[in-house]
PDB file of the backbone (N, CA, C, O) and the ligand in Angstrom, with CONECT records:
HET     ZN  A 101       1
ATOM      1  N   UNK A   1      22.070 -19.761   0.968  1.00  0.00           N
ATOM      2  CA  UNK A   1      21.023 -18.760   1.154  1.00  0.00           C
ATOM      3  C   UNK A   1      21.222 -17.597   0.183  1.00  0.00           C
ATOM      4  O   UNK A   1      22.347 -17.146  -0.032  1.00  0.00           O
ATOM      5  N   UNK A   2      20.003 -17.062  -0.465  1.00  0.00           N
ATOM      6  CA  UNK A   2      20.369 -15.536  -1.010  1.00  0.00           C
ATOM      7  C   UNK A   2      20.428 -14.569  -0.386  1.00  0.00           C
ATOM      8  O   UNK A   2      20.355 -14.481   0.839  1.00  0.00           O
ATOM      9  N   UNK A   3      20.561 -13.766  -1.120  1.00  0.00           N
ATOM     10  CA  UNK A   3      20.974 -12.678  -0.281  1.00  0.00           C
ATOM     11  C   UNK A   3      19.190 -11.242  -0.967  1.00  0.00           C
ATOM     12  O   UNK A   3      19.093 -10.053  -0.662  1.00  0.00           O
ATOM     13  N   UNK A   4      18.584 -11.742  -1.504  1.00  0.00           N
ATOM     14  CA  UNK A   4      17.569 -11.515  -2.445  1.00  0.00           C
ATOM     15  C   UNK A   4      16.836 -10.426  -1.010  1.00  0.00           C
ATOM     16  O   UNK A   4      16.506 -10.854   0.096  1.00  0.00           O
ATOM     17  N   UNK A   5      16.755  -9.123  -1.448  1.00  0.00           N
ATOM     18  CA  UNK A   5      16.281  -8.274  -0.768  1.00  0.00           C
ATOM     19  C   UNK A   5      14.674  -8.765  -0.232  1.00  0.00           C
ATOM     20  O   UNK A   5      13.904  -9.411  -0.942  1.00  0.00           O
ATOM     21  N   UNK A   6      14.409  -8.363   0.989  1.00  0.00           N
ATOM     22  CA  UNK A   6      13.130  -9.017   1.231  1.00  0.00           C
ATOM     23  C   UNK A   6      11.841  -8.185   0.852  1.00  0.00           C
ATOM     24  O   UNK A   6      11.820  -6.955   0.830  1.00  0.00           O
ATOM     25  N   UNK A   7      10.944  -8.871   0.604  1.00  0.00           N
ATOM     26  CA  UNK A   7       9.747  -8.047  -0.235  1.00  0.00           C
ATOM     27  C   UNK A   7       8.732  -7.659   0.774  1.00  0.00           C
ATOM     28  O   UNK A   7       8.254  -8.265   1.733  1.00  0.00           O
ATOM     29  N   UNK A   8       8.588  -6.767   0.404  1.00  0.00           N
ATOM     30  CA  UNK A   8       7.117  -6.008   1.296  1.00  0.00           C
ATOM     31  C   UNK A   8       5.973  -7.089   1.411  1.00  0.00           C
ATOM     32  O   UNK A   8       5.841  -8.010   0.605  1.00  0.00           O
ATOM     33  N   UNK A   9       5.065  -6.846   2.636  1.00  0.00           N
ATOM     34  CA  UNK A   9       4.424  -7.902   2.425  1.00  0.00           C
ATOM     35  C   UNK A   9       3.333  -6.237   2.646  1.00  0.00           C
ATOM     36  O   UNK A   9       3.686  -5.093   2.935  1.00  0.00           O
ATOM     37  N   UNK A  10       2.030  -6.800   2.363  1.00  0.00           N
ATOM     38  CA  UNK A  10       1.163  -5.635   2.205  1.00  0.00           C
ATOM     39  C   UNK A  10       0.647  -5.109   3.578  1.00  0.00           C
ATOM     40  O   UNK A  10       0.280  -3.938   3.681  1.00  0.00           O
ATOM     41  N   UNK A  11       0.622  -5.831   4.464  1.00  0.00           N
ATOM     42  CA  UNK A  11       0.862  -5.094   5.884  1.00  0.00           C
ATOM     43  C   UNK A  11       1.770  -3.854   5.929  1.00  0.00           C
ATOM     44  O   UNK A  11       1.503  -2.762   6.431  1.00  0.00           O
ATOM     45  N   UNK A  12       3.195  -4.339   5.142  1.00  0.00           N
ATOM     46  CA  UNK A  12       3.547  -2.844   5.336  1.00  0.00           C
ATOM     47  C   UNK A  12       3.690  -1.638   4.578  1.00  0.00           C
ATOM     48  O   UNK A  12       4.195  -0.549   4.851  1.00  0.00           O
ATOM     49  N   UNK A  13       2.777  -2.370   2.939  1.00  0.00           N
ATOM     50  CA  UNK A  13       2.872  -1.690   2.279  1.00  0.00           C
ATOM     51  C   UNK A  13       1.763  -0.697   2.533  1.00  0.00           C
ATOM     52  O   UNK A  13       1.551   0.414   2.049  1.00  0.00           O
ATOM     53  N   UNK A  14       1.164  -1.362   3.363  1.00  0.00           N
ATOM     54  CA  UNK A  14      -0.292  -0.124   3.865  1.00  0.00           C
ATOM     55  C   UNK A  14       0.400   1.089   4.573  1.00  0.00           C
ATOM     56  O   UNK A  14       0.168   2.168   4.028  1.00  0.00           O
ATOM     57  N   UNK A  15       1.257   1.129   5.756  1.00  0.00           N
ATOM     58  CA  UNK A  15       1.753   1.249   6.660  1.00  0.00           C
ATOM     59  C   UNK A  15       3.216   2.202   6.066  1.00  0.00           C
ATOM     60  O   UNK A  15       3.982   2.740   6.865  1.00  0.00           O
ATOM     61  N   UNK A  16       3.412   2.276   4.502  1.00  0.00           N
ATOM     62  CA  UNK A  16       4.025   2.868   4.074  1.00  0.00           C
ATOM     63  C   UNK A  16       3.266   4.194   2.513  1.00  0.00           C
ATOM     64  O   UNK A  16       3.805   4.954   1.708  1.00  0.00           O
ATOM     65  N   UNK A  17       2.399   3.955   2.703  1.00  0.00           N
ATOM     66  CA  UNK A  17       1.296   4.366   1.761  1.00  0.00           C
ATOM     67  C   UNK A  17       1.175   6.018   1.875  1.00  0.00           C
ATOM     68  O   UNK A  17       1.227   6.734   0.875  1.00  0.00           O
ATOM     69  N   UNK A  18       1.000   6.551   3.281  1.00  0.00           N
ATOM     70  CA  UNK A  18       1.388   8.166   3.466  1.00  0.00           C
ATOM     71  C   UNK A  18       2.498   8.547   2.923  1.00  0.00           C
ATOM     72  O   UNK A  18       2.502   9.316   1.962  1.00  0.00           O
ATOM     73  N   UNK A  19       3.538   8.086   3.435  1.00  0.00           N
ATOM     74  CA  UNK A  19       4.832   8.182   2.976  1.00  0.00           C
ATOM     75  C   UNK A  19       5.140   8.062   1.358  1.00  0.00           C
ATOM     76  O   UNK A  19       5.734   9.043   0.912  1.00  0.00           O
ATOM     77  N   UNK A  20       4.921   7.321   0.680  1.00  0.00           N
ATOM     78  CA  UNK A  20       4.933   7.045  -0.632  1.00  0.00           C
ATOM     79  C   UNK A  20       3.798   8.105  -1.793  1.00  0.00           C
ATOM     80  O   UNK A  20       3.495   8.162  -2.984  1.00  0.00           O
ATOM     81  N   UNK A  21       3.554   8.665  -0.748  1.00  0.00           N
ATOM     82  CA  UNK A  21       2.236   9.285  -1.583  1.00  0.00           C
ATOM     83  C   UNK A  21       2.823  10.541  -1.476  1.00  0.00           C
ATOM     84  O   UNK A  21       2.818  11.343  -2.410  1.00  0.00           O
ATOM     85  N   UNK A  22       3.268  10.735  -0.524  1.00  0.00           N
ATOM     86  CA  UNK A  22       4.062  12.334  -0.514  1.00  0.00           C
ATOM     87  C   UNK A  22       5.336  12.101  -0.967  1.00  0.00           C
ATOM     88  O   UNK A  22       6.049  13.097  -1.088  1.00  0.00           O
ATOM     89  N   UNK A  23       5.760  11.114  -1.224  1.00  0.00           N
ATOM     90  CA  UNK A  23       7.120  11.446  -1.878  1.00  0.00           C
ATOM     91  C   UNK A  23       8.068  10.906  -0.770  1.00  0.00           C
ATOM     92  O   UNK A  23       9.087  10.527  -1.347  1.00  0.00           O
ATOM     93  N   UNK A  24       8.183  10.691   0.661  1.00  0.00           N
ATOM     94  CA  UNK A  24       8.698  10.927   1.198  1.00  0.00           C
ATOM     95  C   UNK A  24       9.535   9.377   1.607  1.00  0.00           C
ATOM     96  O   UNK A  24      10.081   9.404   2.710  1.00  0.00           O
ATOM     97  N   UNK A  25       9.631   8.431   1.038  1.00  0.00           N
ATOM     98  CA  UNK A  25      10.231   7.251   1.043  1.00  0.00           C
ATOM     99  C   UNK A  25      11.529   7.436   0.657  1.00  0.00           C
ATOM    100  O   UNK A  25      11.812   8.127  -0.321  1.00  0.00           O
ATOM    101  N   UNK A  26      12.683   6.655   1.614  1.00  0.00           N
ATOM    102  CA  UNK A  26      14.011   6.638   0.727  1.00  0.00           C
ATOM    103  C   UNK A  26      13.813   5.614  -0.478  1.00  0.00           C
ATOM    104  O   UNK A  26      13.030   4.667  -0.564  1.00  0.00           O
ATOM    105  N   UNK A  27      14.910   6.165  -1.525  1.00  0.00           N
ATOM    106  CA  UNK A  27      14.811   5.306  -2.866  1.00  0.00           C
ATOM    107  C   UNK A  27      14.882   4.114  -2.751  1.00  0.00           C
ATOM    108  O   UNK A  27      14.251   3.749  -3.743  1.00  0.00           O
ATOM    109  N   UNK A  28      15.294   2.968  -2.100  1.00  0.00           N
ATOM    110  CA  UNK A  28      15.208   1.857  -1.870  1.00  0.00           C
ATOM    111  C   UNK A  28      13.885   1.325  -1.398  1.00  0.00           C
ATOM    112  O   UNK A  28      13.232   0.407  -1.894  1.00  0.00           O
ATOM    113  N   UNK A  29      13.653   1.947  -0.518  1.00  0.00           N
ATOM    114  CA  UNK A  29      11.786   1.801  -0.111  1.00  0.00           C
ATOM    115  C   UNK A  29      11.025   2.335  -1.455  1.00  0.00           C
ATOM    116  O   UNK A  29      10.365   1.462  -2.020  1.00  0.00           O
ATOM    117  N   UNK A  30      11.017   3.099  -1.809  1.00  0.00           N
ATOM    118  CA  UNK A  30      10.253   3.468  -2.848  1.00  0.00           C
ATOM    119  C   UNK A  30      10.258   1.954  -4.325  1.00  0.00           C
ATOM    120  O   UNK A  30       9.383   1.637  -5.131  1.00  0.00           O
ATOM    121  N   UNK A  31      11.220   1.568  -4.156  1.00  0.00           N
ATOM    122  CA  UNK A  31      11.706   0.681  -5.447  1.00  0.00           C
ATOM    123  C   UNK A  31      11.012  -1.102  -5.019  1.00  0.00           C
ATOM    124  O   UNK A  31      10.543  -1.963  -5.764  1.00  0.00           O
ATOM    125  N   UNK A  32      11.249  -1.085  -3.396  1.00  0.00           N
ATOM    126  CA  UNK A  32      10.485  -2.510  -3.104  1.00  0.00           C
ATOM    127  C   UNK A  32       9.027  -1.923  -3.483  1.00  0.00           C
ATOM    128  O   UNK A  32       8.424  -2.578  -4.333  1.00  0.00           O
ATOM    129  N   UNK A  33       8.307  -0.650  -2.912  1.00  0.00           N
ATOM    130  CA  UNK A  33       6.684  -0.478  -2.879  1.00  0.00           C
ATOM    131  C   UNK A  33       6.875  -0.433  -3.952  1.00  0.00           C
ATOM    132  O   UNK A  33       5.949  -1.153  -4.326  1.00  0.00           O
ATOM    133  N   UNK A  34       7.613  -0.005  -5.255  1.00  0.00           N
ATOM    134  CA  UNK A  34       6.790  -0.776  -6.630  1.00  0.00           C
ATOM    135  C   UNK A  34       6.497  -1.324  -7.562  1.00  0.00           C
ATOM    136  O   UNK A  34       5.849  -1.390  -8.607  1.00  0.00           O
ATOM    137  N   UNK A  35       7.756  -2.066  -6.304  1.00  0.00           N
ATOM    138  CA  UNK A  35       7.876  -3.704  -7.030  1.00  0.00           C
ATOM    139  C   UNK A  35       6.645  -4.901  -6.024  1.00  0.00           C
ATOM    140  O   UNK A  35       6.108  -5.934  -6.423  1.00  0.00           O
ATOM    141  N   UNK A  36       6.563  -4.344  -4.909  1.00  0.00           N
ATOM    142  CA  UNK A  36       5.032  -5.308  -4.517  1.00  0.00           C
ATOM    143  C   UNK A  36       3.814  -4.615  -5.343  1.00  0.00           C
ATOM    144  O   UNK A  36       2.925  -5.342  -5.786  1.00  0.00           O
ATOM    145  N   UNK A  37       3.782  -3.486  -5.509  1.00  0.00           N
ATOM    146  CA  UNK A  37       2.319  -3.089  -6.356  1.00  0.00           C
ATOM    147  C   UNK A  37       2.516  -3.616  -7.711  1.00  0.00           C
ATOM    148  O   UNK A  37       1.594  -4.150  -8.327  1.00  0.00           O
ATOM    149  N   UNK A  38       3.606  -3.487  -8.150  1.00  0.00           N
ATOM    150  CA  UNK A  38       3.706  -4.563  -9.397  1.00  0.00           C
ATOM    151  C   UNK A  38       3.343  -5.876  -9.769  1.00  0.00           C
ATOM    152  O   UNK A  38       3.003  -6.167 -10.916  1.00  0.00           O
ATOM    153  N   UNK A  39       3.412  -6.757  -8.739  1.00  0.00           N
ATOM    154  CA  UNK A  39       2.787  -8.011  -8.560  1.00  0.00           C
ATOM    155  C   UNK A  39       1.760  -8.096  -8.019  1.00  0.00           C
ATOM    156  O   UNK A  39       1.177  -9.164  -8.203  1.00  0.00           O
ATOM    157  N   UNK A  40       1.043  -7.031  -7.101  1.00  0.00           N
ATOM    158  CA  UNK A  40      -0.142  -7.294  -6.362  1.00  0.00           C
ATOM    159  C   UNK A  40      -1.538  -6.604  -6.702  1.00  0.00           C
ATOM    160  O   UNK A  40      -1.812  -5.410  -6.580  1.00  0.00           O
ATOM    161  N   UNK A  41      -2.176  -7.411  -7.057  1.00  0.00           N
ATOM    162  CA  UNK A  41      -3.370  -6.415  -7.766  1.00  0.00           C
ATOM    163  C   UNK A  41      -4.166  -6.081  -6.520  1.00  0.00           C
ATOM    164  O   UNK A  41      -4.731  -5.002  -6.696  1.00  0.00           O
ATOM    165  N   UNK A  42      -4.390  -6.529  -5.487  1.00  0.00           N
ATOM    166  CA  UNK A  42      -5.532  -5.857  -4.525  1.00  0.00           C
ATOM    167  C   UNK A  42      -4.288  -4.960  -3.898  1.00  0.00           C
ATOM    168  O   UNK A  42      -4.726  -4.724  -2.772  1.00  0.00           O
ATOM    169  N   UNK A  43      -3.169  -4.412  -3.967  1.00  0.00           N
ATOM    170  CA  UNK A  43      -2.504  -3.569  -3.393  1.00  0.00           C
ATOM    171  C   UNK A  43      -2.415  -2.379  -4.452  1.00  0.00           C
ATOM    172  O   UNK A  43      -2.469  -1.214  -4.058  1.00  0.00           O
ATOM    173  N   UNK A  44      -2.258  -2.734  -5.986  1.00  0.00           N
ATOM    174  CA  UNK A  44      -2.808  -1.252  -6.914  1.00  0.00           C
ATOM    175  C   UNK A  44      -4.286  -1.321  -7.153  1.00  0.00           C
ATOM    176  O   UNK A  44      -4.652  -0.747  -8.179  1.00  0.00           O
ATOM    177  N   UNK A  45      -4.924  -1.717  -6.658  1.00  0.00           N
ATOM    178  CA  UNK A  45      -6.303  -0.850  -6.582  1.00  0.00           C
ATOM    179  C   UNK A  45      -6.369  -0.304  -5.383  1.00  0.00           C
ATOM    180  O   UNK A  45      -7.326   0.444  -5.179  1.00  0.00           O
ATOM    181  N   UNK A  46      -5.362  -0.532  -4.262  1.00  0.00           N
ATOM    182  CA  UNK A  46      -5.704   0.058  -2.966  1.00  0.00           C
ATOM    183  C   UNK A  46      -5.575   1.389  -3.242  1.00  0.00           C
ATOM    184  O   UNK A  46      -6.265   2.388  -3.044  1.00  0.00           O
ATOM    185  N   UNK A  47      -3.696   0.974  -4.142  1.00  0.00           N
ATOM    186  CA  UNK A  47      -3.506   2.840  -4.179  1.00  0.00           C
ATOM    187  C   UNK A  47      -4.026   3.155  -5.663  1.00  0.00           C
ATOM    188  O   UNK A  47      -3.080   3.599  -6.313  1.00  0.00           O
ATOM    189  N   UNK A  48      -4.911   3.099  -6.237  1.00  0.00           N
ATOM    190  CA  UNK A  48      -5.499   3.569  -7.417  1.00  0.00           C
ATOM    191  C   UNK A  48      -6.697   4.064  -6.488  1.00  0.00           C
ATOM    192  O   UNK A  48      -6.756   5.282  -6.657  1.00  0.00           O
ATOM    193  N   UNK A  49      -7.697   3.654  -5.564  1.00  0.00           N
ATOM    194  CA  UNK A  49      -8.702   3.980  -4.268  1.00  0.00           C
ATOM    195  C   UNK A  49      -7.916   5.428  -3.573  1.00  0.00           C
ATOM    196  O   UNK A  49      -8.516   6.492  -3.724  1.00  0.00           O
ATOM    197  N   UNK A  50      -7.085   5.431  -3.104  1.00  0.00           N
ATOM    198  CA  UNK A  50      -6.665   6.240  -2.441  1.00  0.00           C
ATOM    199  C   UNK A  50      -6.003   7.980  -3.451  1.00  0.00           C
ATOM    200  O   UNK A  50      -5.925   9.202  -3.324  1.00  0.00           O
ATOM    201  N   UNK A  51      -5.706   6.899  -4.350  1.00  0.00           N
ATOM    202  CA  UNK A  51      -5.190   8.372  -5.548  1.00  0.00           C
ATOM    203  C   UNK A  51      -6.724   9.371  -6.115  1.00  0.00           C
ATOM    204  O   UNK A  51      -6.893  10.558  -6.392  1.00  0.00           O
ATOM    205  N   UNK A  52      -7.832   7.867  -6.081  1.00  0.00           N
ATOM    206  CA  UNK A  52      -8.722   8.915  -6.788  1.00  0.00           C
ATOM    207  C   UNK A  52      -9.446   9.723  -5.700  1.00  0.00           C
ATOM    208  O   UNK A  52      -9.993  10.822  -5.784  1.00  0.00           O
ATOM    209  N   UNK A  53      -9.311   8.924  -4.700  1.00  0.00           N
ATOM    210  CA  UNK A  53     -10.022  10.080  -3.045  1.00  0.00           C
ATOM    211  C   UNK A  53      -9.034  11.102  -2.968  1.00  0.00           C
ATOM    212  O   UNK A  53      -9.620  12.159  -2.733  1.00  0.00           O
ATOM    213  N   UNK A  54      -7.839  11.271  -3.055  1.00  0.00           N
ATOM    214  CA  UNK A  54      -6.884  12.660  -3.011  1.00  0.00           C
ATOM    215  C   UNK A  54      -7.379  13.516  -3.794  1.00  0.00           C
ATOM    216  O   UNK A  54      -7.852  14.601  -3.457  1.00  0.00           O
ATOM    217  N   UNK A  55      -7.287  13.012  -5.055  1.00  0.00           N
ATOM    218  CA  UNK A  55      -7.853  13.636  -6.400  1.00  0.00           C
ATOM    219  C   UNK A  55      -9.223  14.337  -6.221  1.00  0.00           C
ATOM    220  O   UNK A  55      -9.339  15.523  -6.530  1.00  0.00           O
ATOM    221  N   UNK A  56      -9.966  13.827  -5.866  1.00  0.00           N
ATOM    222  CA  UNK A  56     -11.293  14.366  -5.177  1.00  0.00           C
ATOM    223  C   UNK A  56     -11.495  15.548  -3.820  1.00  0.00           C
ATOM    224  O   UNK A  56     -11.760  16.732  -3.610  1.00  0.00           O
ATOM    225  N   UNK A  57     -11.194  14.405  -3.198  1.00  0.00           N
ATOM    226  CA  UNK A  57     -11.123  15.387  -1.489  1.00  0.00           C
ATOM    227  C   UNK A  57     -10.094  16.334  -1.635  1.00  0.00           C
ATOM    228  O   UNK A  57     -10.287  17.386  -1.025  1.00  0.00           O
ATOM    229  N   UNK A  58      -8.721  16.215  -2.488  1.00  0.00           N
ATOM    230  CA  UNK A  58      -7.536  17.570  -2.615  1.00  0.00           C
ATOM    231  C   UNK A  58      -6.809  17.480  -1.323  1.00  0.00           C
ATOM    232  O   UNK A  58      -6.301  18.481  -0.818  1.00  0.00           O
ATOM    233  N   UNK A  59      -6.717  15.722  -0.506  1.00  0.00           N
ATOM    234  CA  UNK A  59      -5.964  15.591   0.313  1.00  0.00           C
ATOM    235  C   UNK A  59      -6.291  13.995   0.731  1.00  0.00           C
ATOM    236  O   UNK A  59      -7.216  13.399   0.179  1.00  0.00           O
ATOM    237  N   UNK A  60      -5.562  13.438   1.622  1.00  0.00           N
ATOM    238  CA  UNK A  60      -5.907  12.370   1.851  1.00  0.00           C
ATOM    239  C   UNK A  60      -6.647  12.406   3.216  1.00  0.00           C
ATOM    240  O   UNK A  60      -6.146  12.778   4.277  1.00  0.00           O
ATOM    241  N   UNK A  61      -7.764  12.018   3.051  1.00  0.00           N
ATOM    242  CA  UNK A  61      -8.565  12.000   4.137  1.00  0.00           C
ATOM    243  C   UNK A  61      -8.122  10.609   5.688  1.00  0.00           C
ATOM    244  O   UNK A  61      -7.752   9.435   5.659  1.00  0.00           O
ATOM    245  N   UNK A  62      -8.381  11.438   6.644  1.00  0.00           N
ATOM    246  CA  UNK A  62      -7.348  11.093   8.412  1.00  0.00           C
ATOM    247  C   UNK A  62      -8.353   9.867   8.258  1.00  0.00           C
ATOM    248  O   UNK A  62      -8.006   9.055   9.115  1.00  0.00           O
ATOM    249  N   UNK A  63      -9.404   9.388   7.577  1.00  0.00           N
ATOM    250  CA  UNK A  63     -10.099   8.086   8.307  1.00  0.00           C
ATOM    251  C   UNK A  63      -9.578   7.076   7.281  1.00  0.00           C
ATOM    252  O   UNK A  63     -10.088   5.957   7.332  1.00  0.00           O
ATOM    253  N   UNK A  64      -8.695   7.290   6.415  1.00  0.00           N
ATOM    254  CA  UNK A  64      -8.215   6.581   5.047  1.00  0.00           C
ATOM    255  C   UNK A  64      -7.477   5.303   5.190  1.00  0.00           C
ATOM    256  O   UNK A  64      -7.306   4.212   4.647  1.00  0.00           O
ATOM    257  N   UNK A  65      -6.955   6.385   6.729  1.00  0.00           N
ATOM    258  CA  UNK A  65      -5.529   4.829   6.999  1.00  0.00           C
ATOM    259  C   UNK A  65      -5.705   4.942   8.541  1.00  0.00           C
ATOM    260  O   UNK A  65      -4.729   5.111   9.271  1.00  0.00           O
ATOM    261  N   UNK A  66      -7.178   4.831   9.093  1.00  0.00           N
ATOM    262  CA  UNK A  66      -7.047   4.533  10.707  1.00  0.00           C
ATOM    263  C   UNK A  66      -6.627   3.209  10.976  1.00  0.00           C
ATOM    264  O   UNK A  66      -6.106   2.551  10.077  1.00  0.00           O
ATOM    265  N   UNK A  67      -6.802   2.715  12.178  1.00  0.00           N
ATOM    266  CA  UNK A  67      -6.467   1.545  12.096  1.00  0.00           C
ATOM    267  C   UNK A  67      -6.998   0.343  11.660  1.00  0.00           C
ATOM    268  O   UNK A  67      -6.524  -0.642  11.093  1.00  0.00           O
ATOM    269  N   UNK A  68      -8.543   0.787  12.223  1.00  0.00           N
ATOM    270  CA  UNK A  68     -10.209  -0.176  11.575  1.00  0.00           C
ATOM    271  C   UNK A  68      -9.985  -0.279  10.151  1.00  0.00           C
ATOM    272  O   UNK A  68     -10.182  -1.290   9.477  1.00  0.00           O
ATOM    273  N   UNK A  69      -9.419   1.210   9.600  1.00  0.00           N
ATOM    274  CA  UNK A  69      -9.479   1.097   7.739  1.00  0.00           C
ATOM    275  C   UNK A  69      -8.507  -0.202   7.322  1.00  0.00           C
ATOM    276  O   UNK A  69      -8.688  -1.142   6.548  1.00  0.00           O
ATOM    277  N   UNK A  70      -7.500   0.142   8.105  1.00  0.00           N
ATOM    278  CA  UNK A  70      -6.029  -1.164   7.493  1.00  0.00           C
ATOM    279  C   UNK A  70      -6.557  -2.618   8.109  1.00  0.00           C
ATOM    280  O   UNK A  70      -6.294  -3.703   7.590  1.00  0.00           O
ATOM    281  N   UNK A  71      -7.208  -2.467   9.097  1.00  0.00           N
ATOM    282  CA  UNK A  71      -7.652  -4.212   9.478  1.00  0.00           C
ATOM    283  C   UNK A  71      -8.656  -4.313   8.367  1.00  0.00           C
ATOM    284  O   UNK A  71      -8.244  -5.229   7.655  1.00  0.00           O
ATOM    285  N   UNK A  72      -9.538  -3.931   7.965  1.00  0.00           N
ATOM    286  CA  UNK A  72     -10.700  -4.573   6.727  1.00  0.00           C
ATOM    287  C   UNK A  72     -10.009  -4.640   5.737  1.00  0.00           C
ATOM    288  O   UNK A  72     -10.296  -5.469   4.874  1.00  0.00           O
ATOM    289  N   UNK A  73      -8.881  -3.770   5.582  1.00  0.00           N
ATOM    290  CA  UNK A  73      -8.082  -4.044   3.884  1.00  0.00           C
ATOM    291  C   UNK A  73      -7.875  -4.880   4.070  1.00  0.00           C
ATOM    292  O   UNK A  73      -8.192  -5.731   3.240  1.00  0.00           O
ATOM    293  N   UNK A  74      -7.167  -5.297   5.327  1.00  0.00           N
ATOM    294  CA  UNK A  74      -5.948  -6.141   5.184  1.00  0.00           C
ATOM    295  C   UNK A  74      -7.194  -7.376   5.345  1.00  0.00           C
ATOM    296  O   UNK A  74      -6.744  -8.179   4.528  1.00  0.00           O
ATOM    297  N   UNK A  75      -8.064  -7.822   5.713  1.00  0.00           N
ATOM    298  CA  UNK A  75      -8.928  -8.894   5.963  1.00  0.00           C
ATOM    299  C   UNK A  75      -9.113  -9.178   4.386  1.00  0.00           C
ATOM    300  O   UNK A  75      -8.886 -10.233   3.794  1.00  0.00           O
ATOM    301  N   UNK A  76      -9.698  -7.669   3.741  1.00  0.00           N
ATOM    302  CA  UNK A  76      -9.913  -8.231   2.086  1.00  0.00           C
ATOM    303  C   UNK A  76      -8.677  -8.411   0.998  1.00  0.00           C
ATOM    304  O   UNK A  76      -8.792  -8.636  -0.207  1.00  0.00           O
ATOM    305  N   UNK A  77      -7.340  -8.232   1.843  1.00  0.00           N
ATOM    306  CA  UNK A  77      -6.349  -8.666   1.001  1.00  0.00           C
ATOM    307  C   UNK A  77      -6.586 -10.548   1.199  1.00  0.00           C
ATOM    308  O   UNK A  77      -6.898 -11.253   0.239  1.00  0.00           O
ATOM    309  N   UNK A  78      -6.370 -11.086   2.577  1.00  0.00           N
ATOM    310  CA  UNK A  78      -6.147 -12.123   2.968  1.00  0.00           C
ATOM    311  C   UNK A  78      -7.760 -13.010   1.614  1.00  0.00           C
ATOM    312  O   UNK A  78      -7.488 -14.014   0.954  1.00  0.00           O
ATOM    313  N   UNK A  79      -8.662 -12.589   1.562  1.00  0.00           N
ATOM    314  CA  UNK A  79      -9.861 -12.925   0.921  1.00  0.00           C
ATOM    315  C   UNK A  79      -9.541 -13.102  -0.498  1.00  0.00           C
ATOM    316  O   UNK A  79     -10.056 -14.007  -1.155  1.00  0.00           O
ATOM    317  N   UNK A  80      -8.582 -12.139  -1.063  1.00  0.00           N
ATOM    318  CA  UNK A  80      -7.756 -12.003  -2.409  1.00  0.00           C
ATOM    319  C   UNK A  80      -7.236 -13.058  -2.251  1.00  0.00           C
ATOM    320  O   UNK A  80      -7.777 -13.939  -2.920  1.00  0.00           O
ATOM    321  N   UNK A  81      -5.928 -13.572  -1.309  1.00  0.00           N
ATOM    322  CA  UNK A  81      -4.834 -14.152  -2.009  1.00  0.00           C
ATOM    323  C   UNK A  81      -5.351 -15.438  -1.130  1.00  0.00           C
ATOM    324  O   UNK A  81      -4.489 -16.126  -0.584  1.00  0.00           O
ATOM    325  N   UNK A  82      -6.738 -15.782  -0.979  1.00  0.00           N
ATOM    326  CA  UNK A  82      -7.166 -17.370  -0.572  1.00  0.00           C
ATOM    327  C   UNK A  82      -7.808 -17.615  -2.154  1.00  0.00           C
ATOM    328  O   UNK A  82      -7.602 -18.632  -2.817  1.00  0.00           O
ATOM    329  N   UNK A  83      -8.631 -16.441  -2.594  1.00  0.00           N
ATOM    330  CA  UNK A  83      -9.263 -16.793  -3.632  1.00  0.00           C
ATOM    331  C   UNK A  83      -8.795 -17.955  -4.648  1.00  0.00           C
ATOM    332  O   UNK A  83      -9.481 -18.226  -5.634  1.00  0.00           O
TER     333      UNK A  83
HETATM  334 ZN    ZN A 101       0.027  -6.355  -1.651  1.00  0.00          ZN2+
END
C-alpha cells in the first residue's frame, strides 16, 4: 500500500472554500486544495466564480455556499466528470 496523501475530493473542496479564501487553511490543507484545483477544471472555475463575486460584491456573499448552492455545484460537478 502507499502511503500517497489522500486527495480532496470536491465535496470537500467546496466545504473548504471560506477557509481558503481567507487565508485561513493550515499549510498542508492549503497545498492538497491546490493540488485538486490543479487537476480539476469545474473546481477552478468554481473558485475563479467566487473570486470574481468577492471582487464585485467586496465580500463573499452568505447565499454563495448555502447548502442548496453546494448540492447544484456539486450535481454540476458529477455532470462534468460523466461528460
Ligand atoms: Zn474538483
Amino acid at each position: 500500500m502507499s502511503e500517497q496523501v489522500e486527495q480532496l475530493s470536491c465535496q470537500e473542496l467546496v466545504e473548504l472554500v471560506t477557509d481558503y479564501l481567507e487565508g485561513a487553511l493550515p499549510e498542508e490543507e492549503h497545498l492538497r486544495f491546490e493540488d485538486h484545483i490543479s487537476r480539476c477544471d469545474a473546481c477552478t472555475i468554481y473558485i475563479e466564480q467566487i473570486r470574481q463575486t468577492i471582487a464585485v460584491a467586496g465580500r463573499l456573499p452568505e447565499d454563495a455556499l448555502s447548502p442548496e448552492a453546494e448540492r447544484e455545484l456539486l450535481e454540476a460537478f458529477r455532470g462534468w466528470h460523466s461528460a
